[in-house]
C-alpha positions as CSV (number, residue, x, y, z in Angstrom):
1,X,39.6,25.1,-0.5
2,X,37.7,26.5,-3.5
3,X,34.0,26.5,-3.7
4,X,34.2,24.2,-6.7
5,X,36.3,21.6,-5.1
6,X,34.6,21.6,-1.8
7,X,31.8,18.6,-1.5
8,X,28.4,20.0,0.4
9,X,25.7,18.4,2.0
10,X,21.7,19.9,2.1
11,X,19.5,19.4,4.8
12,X,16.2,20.5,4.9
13,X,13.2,21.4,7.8
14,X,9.9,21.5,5.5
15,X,6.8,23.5,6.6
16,X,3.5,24.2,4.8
17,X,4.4,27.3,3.3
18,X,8.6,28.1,3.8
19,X,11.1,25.5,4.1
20,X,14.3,26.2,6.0
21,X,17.7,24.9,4.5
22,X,20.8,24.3,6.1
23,X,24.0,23.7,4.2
24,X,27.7,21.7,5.7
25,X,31.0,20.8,4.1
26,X,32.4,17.3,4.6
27,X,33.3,17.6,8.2
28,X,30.0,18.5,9.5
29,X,31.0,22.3,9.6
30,X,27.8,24.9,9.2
31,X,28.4,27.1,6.3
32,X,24.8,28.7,6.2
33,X,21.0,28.8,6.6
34,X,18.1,30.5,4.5
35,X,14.5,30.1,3.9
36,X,12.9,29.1,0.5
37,X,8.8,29.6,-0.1
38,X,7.4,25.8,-1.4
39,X,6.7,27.2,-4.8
40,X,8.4,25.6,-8.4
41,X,10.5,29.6,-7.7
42,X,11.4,29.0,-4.6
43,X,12.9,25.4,-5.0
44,X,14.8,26.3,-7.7
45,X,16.2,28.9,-5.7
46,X,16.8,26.1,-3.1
47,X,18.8,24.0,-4.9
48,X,20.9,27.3,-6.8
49,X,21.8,28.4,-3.2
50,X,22.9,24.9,-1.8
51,X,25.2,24.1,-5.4
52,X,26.4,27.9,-4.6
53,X,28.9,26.6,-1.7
54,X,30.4,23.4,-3.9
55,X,29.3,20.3,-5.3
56,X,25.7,19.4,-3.9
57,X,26.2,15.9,-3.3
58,X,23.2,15.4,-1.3
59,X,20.6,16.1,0.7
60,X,18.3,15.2,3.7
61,X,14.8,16.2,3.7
62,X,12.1,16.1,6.2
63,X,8.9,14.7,5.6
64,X,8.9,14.2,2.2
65,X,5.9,12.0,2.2
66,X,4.2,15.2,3.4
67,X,5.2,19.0,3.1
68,X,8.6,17.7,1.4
69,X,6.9,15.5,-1.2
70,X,7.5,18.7,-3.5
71,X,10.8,19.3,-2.9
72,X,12.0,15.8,-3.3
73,X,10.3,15.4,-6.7
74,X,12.0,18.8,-7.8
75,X,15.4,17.2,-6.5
76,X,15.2,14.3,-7.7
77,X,14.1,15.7,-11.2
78,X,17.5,17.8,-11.2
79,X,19.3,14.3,-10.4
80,X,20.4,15.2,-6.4
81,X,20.6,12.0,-4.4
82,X,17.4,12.9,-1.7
83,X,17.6,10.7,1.6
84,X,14.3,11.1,3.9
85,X,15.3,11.9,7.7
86,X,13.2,11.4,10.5
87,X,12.8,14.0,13.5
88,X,16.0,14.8,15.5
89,X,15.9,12.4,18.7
90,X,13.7,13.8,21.7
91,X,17.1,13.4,24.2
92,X,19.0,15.4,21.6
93,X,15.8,18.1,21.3
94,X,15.6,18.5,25.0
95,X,19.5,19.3,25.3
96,X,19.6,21.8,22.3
97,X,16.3,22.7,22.0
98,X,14.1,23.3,18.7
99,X,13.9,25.4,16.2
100,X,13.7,25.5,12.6
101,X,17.3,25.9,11.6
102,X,18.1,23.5,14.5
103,X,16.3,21.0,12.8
104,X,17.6,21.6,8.9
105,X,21.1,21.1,10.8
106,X,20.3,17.8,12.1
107,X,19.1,17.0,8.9
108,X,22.5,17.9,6.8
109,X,24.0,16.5,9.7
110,X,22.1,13.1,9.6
111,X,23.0,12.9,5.9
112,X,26.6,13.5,6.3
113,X,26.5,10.6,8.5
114,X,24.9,7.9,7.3
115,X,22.4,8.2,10.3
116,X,19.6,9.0,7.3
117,X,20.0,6.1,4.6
118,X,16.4,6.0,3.5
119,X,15.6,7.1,-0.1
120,X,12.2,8.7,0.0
121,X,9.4,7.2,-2.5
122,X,9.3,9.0,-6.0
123,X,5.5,9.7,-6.3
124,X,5.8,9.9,-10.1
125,X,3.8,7.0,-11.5
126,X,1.1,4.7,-11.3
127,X,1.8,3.8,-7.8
128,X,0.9,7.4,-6.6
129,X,-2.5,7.5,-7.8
130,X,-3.3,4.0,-7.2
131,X,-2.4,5.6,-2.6
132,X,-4.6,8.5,-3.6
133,X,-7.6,6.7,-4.9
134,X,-7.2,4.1,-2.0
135,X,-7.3,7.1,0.1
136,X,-10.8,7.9,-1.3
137,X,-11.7,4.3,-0.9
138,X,-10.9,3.9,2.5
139,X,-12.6,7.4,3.4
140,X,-15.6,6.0,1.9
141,X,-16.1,2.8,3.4
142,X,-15.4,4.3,7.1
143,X,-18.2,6.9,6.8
144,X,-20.4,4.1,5.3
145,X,-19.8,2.2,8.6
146,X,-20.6,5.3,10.8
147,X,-23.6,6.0,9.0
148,X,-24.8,1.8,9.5
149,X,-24.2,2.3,12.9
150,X,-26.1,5.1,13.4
151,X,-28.7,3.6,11.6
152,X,-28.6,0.7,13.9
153,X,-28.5,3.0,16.9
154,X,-31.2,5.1,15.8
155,X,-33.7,2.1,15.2
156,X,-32.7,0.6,19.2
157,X,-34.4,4.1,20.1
158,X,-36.7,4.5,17.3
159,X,-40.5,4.4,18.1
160,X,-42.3,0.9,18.4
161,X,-43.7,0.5,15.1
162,X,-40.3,1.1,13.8
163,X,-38.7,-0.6,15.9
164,X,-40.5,-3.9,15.6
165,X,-40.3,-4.1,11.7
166,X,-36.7,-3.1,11.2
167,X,-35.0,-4.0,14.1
168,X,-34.4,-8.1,12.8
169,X,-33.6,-7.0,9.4
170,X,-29.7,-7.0,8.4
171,X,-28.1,-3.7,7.6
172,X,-28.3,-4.3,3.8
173,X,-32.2,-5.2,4.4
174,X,-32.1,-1.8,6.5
175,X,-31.0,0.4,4.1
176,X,-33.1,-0.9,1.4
177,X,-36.3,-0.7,3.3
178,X,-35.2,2.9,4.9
179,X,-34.5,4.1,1.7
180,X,-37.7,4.1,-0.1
181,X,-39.6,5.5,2.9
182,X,-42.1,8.2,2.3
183,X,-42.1,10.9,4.6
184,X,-45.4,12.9,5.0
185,X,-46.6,13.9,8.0
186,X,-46.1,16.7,10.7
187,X,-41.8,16.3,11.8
188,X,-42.9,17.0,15.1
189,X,-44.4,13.7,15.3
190,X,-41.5,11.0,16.3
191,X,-42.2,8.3,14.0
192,X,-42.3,11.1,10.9
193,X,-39.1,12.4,12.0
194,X,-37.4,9.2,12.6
195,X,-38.3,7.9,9.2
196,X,-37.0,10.8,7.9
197,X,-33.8,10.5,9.6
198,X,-33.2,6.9,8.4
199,X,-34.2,7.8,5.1
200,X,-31.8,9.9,4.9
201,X,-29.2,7.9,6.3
202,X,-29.9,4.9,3.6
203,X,-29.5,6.8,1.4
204,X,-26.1,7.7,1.6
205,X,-25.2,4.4,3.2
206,X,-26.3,3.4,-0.9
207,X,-24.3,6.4,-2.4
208,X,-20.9,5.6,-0.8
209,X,-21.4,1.6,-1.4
210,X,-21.7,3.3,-5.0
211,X,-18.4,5.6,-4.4
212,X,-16.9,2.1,-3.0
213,X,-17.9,-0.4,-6.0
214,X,-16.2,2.4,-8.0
215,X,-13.0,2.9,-6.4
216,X,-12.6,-0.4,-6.0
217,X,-13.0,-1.2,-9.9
218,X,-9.9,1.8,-10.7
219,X,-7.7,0.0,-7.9
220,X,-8.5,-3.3,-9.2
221,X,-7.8,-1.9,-13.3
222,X,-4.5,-0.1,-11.3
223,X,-2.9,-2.6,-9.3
224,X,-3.3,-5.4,-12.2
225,X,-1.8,-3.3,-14.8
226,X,1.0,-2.0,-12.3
227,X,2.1,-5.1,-10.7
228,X,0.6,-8.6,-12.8
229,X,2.9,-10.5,-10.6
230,X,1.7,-8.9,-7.2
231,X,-2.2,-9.4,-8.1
232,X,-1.9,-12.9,-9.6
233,X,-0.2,-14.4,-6.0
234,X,-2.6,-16.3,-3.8
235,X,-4.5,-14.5,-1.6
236,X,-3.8,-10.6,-2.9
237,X,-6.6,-9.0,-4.0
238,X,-7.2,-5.1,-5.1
239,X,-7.4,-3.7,-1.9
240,X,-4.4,-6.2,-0.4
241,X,-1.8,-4.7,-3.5
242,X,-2.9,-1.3,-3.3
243,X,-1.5,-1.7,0.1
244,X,1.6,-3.5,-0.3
245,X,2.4,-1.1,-3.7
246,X,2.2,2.1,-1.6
247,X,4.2,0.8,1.1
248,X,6.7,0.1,-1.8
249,X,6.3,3.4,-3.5
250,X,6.7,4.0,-7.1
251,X,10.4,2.8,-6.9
252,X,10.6,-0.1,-5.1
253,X,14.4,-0.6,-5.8
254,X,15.1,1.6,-2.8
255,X,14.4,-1.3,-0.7
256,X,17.8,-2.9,-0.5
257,X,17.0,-6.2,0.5
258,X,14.1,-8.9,1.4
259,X,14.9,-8.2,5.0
260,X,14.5,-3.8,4.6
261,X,11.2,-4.4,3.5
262,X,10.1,-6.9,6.2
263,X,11.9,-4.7,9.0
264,X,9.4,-1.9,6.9
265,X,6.6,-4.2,7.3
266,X,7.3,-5.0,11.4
267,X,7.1,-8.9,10.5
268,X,11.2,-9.2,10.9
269,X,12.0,-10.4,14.4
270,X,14.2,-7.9,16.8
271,X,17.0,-9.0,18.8
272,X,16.4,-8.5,22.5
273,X,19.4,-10.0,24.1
274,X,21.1,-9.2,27.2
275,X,24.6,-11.4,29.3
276,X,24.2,-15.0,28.7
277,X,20.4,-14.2,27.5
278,X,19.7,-14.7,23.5
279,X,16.0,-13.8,22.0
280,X,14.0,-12.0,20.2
281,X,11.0,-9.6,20.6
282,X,8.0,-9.5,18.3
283,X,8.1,-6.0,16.1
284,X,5.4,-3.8,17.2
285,X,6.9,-1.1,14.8
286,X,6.8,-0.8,10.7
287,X,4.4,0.0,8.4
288,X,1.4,-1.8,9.8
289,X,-1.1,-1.4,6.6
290,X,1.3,-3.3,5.7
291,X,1.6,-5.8,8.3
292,X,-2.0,-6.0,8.3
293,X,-1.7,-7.1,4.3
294,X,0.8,-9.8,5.0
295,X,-1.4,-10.9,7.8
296,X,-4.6,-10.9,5.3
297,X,-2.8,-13.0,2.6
298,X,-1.7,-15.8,5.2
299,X,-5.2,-16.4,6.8
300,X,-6.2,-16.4,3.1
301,X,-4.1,-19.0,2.2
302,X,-4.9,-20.6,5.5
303,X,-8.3,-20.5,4.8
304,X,-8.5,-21.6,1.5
305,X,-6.3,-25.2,1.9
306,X,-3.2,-23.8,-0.4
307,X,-1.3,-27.3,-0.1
308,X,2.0,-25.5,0.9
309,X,0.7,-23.4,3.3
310,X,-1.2,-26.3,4.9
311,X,1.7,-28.2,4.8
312,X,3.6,-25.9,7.0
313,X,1.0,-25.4,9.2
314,X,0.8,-29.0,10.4
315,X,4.7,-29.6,10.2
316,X,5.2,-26.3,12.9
317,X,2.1,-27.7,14.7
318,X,3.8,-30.7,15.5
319,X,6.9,-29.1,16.6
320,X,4.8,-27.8,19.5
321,X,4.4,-23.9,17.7
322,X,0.7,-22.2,18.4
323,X,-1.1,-20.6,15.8
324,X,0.0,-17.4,16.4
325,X,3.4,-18.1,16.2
326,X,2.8,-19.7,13.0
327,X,1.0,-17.2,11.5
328,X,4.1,-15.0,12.4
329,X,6.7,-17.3,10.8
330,X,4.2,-17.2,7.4
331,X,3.7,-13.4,7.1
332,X,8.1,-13.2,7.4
333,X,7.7,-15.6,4.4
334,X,5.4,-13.8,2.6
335,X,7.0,-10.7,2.9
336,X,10.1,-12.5,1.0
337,X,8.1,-13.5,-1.7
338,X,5.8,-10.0,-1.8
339,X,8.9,-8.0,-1.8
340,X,10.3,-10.2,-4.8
341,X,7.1,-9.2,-7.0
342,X,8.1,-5.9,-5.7
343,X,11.4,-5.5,-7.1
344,X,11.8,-8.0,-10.0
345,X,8.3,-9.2,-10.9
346,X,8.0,-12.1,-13.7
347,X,6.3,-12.1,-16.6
348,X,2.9,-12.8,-16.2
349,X,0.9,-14.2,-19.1
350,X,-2.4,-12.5,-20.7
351,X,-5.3,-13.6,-20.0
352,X,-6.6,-12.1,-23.5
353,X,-4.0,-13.9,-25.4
354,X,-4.6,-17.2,-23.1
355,X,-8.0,-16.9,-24.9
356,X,-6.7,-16.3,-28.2
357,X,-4.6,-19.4,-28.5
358,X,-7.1,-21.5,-26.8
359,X,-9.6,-20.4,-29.6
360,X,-7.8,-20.5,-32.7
361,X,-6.6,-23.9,-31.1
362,X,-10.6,-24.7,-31.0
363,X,-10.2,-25.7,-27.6
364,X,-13.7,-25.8,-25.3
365,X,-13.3,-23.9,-21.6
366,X,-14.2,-27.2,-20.3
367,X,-12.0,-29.0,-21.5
368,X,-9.0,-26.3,-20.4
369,X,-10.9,-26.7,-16.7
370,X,-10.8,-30.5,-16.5
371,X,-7.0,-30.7,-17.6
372,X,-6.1,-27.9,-15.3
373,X,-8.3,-29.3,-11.9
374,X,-10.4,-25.9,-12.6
375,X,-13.7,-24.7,-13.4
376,X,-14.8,-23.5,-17.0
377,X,-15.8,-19.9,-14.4
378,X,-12.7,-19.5,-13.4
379,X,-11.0,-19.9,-16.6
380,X,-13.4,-17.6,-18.2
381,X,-12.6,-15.1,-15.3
382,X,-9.0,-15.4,-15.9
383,X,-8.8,-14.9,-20.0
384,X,-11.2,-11.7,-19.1
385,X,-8.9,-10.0,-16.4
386,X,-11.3,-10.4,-14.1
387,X,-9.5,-12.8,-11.6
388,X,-5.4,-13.5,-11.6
389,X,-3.6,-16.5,-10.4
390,X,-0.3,-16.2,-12.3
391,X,0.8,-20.2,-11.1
392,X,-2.5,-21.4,-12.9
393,X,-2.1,-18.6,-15.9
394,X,1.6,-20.5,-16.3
395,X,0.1,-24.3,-16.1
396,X,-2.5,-22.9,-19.1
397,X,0.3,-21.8,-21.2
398,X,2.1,-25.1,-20.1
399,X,-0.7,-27.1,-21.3
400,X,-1.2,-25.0,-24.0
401,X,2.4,-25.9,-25.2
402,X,1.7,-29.6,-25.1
403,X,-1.9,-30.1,-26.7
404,X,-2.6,-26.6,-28.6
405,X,-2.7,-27.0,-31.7
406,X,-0.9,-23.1,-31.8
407,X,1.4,-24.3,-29.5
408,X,4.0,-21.9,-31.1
409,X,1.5,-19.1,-30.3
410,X,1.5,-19.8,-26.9
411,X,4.9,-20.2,-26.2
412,X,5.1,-16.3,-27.0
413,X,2.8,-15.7,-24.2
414,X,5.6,-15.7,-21.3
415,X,7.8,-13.5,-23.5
416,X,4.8,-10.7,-24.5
C-alpha cells in the first residue's frame, strides 16, 4: 500500500522537556518511533513526521492537561482529531515493562482501539483563565488558613499578658488587634518577640484576604460573562462555576451526554452486580471538585427552602430514604441540569437592560419587588450584575411584558 493511501494513527508519551511519538497503520502494526523537544519547532516537526507515513487520522496524547497541554493546542490548531489517554494499565506495565516508547505505543494503540475516547479540553478561552485565576484563589485562601492557625497556636503558648487579652477574641478580632502592634523592646524578651511574630502573621493574614477579595471579584466578572445561565441557577455562586466550568473545559461539547458528565462528576451510580444479585455502588471516583460543587449547590438549595427541592425532600423522606441518600439522588439531578447550562445555555436576560425598560417605563424598584415576591435590594442587585437568578430575571421581563409601558422593549431582552 502507498504512503498516501495508508490511514495512520499518533500516539504520544509527553515529558517536561522531549516527547516520544509512536506511529501505527490501521492494524495496530508499529511503523516507527522518534523524539520531538516541546518547542512550537519541535511540534511541528511532530506532526510533519507522523503525516510522513499516510493520512494522520488521529492521535492519542498523554497528559495533555499537563506536559501535553502544548501539543494538543498545536494539534488541534492544525485540525488533527486529539483523544487524551490515560497511563497504560499496571497488569499490562508489569508484563511488558516501561519505558518511553512502550508507553507512546500504548497510546497509538489505545487510539486505534477505541480504548481512549476522551477529547482532551481546548484551553483556548475564557474558561482557561477563569482555572488559572481560581488556582491563585485557592492558593491564597489555604495559606491564609495556615497562617490563622498558627496565629491561634502561637497565642495558646504565647506569654500571659498575651494570652489573656487575645485568646477570646475571634480570628478576624485577632488579626486586627495583632496587626497594629508596636514592637519596641529587646527580641530577647518573650512577650517583644511574640508580638512581633503575630504582627507579622496579621499582617499577611490581611494581605491575602486582600489577594482573595480580588480574585474572587475577576472569577465573579469571568464566570458571569462566560456562562449567564450557569451563574444565574440557584445556589452557584463565583467560586461554585468556576468549578463546574473547568471541569467542563473550554469546550464543553466533548461531553457526549448528561450521563458522561455525571460519571465525570462521580455522582452517577455504578453497577455492582454479581448471579442473581442486582445493585449498585456509590462512585467514589470522578472529578470530585466537582462533586464537591454539586454537593454545595444541593445543601444550598436545601438550606434556603427552594419549593422544588423541598418538595422532594419530604416526598423521598416518606418513602423511607435518609438524608444522605437524598442528597445523592439531588446532586445526579443537578448534574443533569448543570451539564445542560454547560452545553446549550439559554439566553439569559440583562440586568442593565432589565433597568432600562423599567426606567423609561417609570416604574419604582418597589413596585417591581412587590409584584415579583422580592425586595427592592435584590432587584437593584440584579439590574447591576451584582447577583443572578436567571428564573426571577425571566419573571421581570414577564412582568415587564404585561404592565411596561415599553413592553415592546422588553420583549427584546430574551433575544439580546
Amino acid at each position: 500500500m502507498a504512503k498516501t493511501d495508508r490511514v495512520v494513527i499518533g500516539g504520544v508519551d509527553t515529558h517536561k522537556d522531549v516527547h516520544v511519538a509512536a506511529v501505527v497503520d490501521e492494524v495496530g502494526k508499529i511503523l516507527d518511533t522518534k523524539s520531538f523537544e516541546t518547542t512550537a519547532k519541535g511540534y511541528r516537526a511532530l506532526v510533519s513526521w507522523l503525516s510522513s507515513f499516510g493520512e494522520l487520522r488521529k492521535v492519542g496524547v498523554e497528559g495533555t492537561g499537563a506536559y501535553g497541554a502544548g501539543l494538543a493546542r498545536h494539534l488541534a490548531g492544525a485540525g488533527i482529531e486529539v483523544l487524551e489517554v490515560n497511563r497504560p494499565n499496571r497488569q499490562a506495565r508489569r508484563r511488558r515493562g516501561k519505558s518511553d516508547t512502550v508507553d507512546a505505543e500504548a497510546a497509538a494503540r489505545a487510539a486505534l482501539n477505541g480504548e481512549a475516547q476522551v477529547v482532551p479540553k481546548s484551553q483556548t478561552s475564557m474558561v482557561e483563565s477563569i482555572r488559572a485565576l481560581r488556582v491563585a484563589f485557592r492558593s491564597a485562601r489555604h495559606s491564609r488558613t495556615r497562617v490563622a492557625l498558627q496565629i491561634r497556636d502561637l497565642i495558646v503558648t504565647a506569654p500571659d499578658q498575651l494570652r489573656v487579652v487575645l485568646g477570646p477574641l475571634s480570628t478576624p478580632e485577632r488579626v486586627e488587634r495583632c496587626s497594629g502592634f508596636r514592637v519596641s523592646g529587646d527580641l530577647a524578651d518573650p512577650v517583644v518577640g511574640t508580638k512581633l511574630a503575630l504582627c507579622t502573621l496579621a499582617r499577611r493574614y490581611e494581605a491575602l484576604s486582600t489577594e482573595m477579595t480580588e480574585l474572587e471579584a475577576s472569577l465573579d466578572t469571568l464566570t458571569a460573562r462566560a456562562n449567564p445561565a450557569l451563574r444565574g441557577a440557584k445556589g452557584v455562586g463565583p467560586d461554585v462555576a468556576a468549578i463546574l466550568l473547568t471541569a467542563a473545559g473550554d469546550n464543553p461539547e466533548r461531553l457526549k451526554s448528561e450521563a458522561a458528565f455525571a460519571a465525570m462528576c462521580g455522582v452517577s451510580p455504578i453497577e455492582a452486580s454479581s448471579g442473581k444479585t442486582v445493585r449498585h455502588r456509590l462512585n467514589r471516583s470522578g472529578n470530585r471538585q466537582a462533586n464537591h460543587a454539586l454537593w454545595r449547590i444541593v445543601m444550598v438549595r436545601i438550606s434556603h427552602g427552594d419549593p422544588q427541592t423541598a418538595a422532594y425532600v419530604e416526598r423521598r423522606t416518606k418513602e423511607g430514604k435518609t438524608m444522605r441518600e437524598i442528597v445523592r439522588c439531588l446532586k445526579r439531578h443537578v448534574a443533569r441540569e448543570v451539564y445542560r447550562h454547560l452545553v446549550d445555555p439559554e439566553q439569559v436576560p440583562v440586568g442593565a437592560d432589565l433597568r432600562a425598560a423599567r426606567v423609561v417605563a417609570h416604574i419604582s424598584l418597589q413596585v417591581v419587588a412587590d409584584a415579583l415576591g422580592s425586595w427592592p435590594t435584590r432587584i437593584s442587585e440584579l439590574e447591576r450584575g451584582l447577583k443572578h437568578d436567571t428564573e426571577l430575571a425571566q419573571r421581570y421581563v414577564a412582568w415587564l411584558d404585561e404592565h411596561g409601558e415599553q413592553a415592546p422593549k422588553a420583549k427584546r431582552l430574551l433575544a439580546a
